[in-house]
N, C-alpha and C positions, 0 to 999 in steps of 0.2 A: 307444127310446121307442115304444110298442104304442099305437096308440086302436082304440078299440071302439067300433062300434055294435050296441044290441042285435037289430036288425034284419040286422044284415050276418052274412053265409054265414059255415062254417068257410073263411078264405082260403090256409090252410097246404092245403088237398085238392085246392086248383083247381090246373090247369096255366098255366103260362106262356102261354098261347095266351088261357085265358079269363081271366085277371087283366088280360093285356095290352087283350081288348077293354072289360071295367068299367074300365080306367082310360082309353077312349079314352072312351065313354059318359059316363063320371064328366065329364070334361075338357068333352066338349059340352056336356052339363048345366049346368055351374057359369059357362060362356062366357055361356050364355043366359040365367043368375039374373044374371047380373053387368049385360047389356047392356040387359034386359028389365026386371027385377024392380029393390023398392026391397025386399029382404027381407035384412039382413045375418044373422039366424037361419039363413033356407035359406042361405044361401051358407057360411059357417060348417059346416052339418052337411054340405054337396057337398067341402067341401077337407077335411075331416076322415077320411070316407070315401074321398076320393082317394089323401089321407096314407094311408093303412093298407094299400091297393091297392099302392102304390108301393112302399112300404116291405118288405112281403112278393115284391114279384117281385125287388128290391134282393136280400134275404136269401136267396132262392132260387137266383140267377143268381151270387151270391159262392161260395156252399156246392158249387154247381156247377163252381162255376173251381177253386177249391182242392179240389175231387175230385178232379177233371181233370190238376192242377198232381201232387198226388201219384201219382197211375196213371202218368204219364208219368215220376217219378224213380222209380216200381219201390219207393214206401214201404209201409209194412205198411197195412191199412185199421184203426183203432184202434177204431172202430163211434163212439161218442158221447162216447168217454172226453177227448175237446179241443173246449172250446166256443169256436167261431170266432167267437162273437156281442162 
């Protein structure tokens, strides 16, 4: 499951590095809508954009393991033709 926002970046182009700080941002963010604010709309659209954050560095960091997992058994690289999704 993918959510969108139309405002949120391509997050398939970011690296690990900058996914990892929007989801610490995100995390701040939605800490201080929670403890601050009486808004469950903003907070709803901060975990929603957190979800998507997450979920992409999830899918990146798997993709990477089972790279990783096959290089080291010496498998052929199939390019795209096995979706790990």
């Amino acid at each position: 499951l993918m959510y969108f926002h139309p405002l949120q970046e391509e997050l398939d182009n970011m690296s690990d590095e900058e996914l990892g700080n929007r989801i610490r941002e995100l995390t701040k963010k939605l800490t201080s809508a929670i403890r601050f604010g009486r808004n469950p709309d903003l907070q709803a659209q901060i975990k929603t954009a957190l979800a998507a954050y997450q979920e992409t560095l999830r899918r990146k960091r798997l993709k990477g393991w089972v790279d990783n997992h096959k290089k080291n058994r010496n498998e052929p690289d199939l390019g795209e033709l096995i979706n790990i999704d």
